[in-house]
C-alpha positions as CSV (number, residue, x, y, z in Angstrom):
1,X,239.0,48.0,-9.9
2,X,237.2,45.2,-12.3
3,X,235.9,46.5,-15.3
4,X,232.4,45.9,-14.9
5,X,232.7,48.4,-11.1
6,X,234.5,50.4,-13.4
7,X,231.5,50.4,-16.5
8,X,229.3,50.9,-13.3
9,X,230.9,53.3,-11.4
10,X,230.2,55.7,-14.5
11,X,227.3,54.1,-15.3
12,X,225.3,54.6,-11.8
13,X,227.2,57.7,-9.9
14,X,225.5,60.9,-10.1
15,X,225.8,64.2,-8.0
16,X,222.7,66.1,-6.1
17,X,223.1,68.8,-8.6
18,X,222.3,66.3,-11.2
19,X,218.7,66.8,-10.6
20,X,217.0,70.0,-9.9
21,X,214.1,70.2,-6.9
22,X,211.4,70.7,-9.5
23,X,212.4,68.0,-12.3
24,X,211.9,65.6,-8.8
25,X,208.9,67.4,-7.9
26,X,207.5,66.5,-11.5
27,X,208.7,62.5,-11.3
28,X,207.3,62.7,-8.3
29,X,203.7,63.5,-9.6
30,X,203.6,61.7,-12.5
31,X,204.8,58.2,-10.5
32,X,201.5,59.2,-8.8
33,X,201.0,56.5,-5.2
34,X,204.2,54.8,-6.5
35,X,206.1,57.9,-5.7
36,X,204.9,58.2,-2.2
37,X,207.9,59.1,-0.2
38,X,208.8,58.2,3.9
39,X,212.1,59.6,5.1
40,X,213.3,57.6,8.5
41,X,215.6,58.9,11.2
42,X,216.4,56.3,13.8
43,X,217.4,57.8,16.3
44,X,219.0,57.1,19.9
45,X,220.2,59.9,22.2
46,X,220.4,62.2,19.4
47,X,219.2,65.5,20.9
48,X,221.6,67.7,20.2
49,X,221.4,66.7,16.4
50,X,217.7,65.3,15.7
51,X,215.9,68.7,15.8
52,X,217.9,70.5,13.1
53,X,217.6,67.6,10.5
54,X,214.1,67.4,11.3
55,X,213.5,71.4,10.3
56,X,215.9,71.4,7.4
57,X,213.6,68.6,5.9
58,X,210.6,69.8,7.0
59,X,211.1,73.4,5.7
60,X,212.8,72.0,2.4
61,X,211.6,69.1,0.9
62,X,207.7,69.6,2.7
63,X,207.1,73.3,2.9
64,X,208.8,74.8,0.3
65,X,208.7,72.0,-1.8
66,X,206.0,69.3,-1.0
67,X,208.4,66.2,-2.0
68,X,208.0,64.6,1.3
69,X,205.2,62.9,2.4
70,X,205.8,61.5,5.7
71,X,208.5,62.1,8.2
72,X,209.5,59.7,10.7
73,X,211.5,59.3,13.6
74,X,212.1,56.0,15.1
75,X,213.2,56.3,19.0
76,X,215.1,53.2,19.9
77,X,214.9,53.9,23.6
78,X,216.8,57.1,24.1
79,X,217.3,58.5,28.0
80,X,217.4,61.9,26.7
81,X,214.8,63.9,24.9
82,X,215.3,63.1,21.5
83,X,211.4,62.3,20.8
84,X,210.4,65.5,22.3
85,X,212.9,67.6,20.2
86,X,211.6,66.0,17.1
87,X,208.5,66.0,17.9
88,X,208.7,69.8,18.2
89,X,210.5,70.3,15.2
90,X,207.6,68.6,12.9
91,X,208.3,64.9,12.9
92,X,206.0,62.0,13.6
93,X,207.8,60.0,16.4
94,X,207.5,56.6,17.3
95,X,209.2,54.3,19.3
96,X,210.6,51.3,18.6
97,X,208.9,48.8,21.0
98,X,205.2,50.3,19.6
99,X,205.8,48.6,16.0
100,X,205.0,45.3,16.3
101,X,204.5,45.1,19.8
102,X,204.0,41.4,20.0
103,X,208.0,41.1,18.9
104,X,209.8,41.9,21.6
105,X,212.6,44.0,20.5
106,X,216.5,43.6,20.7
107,X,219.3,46.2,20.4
108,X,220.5,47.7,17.3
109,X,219.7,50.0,14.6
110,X,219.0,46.9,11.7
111,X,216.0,46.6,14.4
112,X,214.9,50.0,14.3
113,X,215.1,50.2,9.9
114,X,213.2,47.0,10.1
115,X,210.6,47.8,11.8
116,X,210.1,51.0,10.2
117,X,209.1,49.2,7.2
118,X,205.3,48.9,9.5
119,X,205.3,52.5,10.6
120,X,206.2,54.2,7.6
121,X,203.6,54.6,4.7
122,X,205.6,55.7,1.4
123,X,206.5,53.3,-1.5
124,X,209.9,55.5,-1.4
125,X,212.1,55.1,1.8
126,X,214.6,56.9,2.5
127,X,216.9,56.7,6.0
128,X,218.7,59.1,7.2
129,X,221.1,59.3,10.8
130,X,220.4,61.5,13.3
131,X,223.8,62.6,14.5
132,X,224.8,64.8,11.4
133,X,225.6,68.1,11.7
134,X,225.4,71.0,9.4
135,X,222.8,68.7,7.7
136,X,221.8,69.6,4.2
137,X,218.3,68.6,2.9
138,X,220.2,68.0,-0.3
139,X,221.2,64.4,1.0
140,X,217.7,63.4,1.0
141,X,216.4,65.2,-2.2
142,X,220.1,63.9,-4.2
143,X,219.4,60.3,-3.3
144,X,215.6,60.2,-3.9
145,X,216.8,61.3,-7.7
146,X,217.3,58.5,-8.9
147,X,214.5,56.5,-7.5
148,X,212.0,58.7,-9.4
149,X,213.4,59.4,-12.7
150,X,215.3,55.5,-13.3
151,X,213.0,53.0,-13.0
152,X,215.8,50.3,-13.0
153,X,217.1,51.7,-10.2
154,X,216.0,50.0,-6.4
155,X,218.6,51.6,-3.9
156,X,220.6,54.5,-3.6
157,X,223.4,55.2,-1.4
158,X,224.9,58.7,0.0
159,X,228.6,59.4,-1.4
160,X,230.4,61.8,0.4
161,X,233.9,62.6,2.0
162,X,233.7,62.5,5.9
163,X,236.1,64.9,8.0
164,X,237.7,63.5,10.8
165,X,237.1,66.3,13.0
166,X,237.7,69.8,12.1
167,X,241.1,69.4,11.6
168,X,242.3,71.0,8.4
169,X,243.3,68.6,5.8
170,X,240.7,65.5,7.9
171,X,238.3,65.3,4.5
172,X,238.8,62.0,3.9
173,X,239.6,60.2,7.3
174,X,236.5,59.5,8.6
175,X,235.1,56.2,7.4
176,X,237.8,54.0,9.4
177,X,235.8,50.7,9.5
178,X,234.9,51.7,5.6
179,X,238.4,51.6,4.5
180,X,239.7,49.0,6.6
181,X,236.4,46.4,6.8
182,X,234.3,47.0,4.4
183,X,236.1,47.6,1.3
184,X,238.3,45.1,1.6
185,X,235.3,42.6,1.8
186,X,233.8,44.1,-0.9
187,X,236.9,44.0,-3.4
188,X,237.7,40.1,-2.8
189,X,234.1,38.6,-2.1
190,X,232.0,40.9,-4.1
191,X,233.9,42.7,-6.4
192,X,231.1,44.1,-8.6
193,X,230.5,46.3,-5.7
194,X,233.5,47.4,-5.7
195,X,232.7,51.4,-6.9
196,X,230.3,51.6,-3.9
197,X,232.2,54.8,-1.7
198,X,230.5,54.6,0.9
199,X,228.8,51.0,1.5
200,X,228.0,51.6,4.8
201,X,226.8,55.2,5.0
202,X,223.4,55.4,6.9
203,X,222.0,57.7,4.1
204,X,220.1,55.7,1.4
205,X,217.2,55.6,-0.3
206,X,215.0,52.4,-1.6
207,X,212.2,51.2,-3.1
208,X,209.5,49.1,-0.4
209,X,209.2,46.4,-3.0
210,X,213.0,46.0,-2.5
211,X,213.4,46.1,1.2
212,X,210.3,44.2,2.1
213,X,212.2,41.1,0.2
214,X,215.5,41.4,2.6
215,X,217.0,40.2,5.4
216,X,217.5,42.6,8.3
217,X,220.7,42.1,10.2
218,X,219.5,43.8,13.8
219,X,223.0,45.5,14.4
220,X,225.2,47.7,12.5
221,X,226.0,45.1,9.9
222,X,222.8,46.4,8.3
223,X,224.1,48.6,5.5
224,X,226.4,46.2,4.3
225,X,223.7,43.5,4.3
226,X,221.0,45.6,2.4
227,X,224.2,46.3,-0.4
228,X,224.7,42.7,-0.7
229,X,221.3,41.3,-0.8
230,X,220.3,43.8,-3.0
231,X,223.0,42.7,-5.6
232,X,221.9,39.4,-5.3
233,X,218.4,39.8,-5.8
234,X,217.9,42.8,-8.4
235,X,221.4,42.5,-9.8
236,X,224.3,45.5,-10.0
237,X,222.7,47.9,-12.3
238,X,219.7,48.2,-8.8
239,X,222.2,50.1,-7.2
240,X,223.4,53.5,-7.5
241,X,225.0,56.5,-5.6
242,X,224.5,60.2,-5.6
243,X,227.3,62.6,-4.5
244,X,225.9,64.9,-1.4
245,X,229.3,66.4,-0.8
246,X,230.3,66.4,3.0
247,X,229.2,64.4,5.9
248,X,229.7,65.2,9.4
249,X,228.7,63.1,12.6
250,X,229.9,62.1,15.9
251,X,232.8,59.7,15.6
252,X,233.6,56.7,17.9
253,X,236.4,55.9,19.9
254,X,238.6,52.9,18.8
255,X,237.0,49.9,20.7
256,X,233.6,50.8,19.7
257,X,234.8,50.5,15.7
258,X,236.4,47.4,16.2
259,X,232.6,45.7,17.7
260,X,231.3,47.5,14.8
261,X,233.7,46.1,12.3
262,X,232.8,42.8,14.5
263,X,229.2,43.0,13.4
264,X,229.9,43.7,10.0
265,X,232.3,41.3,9.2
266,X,229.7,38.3,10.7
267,X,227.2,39.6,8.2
268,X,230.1,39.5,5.2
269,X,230.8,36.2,6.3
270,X,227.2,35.1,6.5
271,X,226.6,35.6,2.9
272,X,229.5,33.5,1.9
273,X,228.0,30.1,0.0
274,X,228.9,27.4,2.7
275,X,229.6,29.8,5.4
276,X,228.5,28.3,9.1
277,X,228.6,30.5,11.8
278,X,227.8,30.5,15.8
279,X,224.8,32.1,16.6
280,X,226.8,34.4,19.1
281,X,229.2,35.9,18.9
282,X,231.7,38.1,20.6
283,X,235.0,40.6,20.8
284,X,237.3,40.5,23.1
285,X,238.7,43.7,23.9
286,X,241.1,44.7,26.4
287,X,241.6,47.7,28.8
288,X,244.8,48.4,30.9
289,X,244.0,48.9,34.6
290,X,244.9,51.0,37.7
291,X,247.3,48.3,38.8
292,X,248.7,48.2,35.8
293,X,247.7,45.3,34.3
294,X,245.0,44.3,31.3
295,X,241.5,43.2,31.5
296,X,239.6,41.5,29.5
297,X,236.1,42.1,28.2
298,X,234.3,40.3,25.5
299,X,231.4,42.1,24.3
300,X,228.8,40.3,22.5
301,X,228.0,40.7,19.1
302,X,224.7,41.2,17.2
303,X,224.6,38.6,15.0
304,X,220.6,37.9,14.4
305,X,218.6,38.9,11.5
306,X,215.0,39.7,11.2
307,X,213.2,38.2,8.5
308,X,211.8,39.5,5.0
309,X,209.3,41.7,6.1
310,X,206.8,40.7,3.5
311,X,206.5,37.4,5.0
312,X,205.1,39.1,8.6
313,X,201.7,38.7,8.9
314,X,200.8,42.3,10.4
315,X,202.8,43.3,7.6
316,X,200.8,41.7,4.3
317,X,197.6,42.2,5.9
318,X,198.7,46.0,6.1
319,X,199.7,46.1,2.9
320,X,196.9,44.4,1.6
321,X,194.7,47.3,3.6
């Protein structure tokens, strides 16, 4: 690792314990409406998962301790009833196609993070995924830390090992697109981000005045965009990570990582100086069939980006309200 990761790997890394519920509780008062906080869920066919992350928070960080102000779940079209389970588990639910309706609205979870920007209210936003299970409130309240007690800091990402199933010994074999994508693109293109664990973790936390400046790529090269853009337009010492401890989630099979390391790969390689890339873009994959032979199938690839939010016009005049 280069020495400056190195300086801020130490520099930049705590752990949830690291701040105490009411030392945030107290930042939290004294940053008065600049400590507002949103936590965001997008959330498609989730279900099984959505409620339970819902109550943890709500009991937690609203009831017992009244550090969040607003919680939101983003529906991006499920078929199941992931709004009603939220919903009934204390959440404000909205769907996707109702902010910013005169947008029509493509596929993706970038889209969903986006547009949450015009539903949710706090100066603080924190995401969250909602397929984790055995969810601890503690990876909301460890990466809001930061936000309210450095006022340097602009985004926080989640560190955490990921099981691969429950296999004894799987702690730290989730994360396949991490260690094969991702970190490798880190380490030669961007090396200063090099002590980032876990770049693409869906669990972060950042300031509006930040997010409203980026890019949104629309698909799952969304993470790795925000980490970039951020370093380019707050500098290193923006960023920092909070330990959380163990993450669990639904994996996915093979195929469906290598569209995802697709997506995020075009976003790495659209932030390369003198990069040009086709507009689409797709994976061809192949699947062996009942007469023995292969198919192909070439998936298409997300590869548009929304705009800086602060330049949408329903957005300033919002904001400006």
């Amino acid at each position: 690792m280069l020495v400056e990761a190195e300086e801020w790997l130490n520099r930049r890394s705590w752990t949830a314990a690291d701040r105490p519920l009411p030392q945030l509780l107290h930042a939290k008062r004294t940053a008065g409406a600049a400590g507002s906080i949103s936590v965001v869920l997008p959330a498609l066919n989730e279900e099984e998962t959505v409620g339970a992350i819902v109550e943890a928070l709500r009991r937690d960080l609203m009831e017992d301790v009244p550090l969040i102000d607003e919680l939101l779940v983003v529906d991006s079209g499920s078929t199941d009833r992931t709004s009603e389970v939220a919903a009934a588990a204390g959440a404000k639910v909205v769907h996707r196609d109702e902010i910013l309706p005169r947008m029509p609205t493509v596929p993706g979870k970038g889209e969903v993070l986006w547009r949450s920007l015009l539903a949710a209210s706090g100066e603080i936003i924190a995401f969250v995924d909602a397929d984790l299970r055995d969810f601890d409130s503690r990876f909301v309240s460890g990466i809001l830390g930061p936000l309210l007690t450095e006022p340097d800091v602009q985004l926080v990402k989640a560190m955490y090992d990921r099981p691969l199933g429950d296999k004894p010994g799987g702690a730290h074999q989730g994360g396949r697109v991490t260690e094969l994508v991702a970190r490798p693109l880190l380490n030669l293109h961007w090396p200063q981000l090099a002590g980032v664990v876990q770049p693409l973790g869906g669990e972060y936390a950042a300031r509006r005045s930040l997010l409203e400046q980026l890019p949104f790529p629309v698909g799952y090269g969304v993470e790795l965009g925000i980490l970039i853009d951020t370093l380019h337009v707050a500098g290193l010492d923006a960023v920092g990570q909070v330990d959380v401890g163990v993450r669990k989630h639904r994996h996915q099979d093979g195929q469906a990582l290598g569209r995802m390391a697709t997506a995020i790969m075009r976003t790495a390689q659209s932030r390369l100086p003198g990069t040009v890339l086709p507009r689409r873009v797709g994976l061809t994959q192949f699947e062996r069939t009942d007469a023995g032979s292969f198919s192909p199938r070439t998936h298409p690839i997300d590869a548009d980006e929304r705009p800086p939010m602060c330049g949408v016009p329903e957005y300033t005049a919002r904001q400006a309200a």
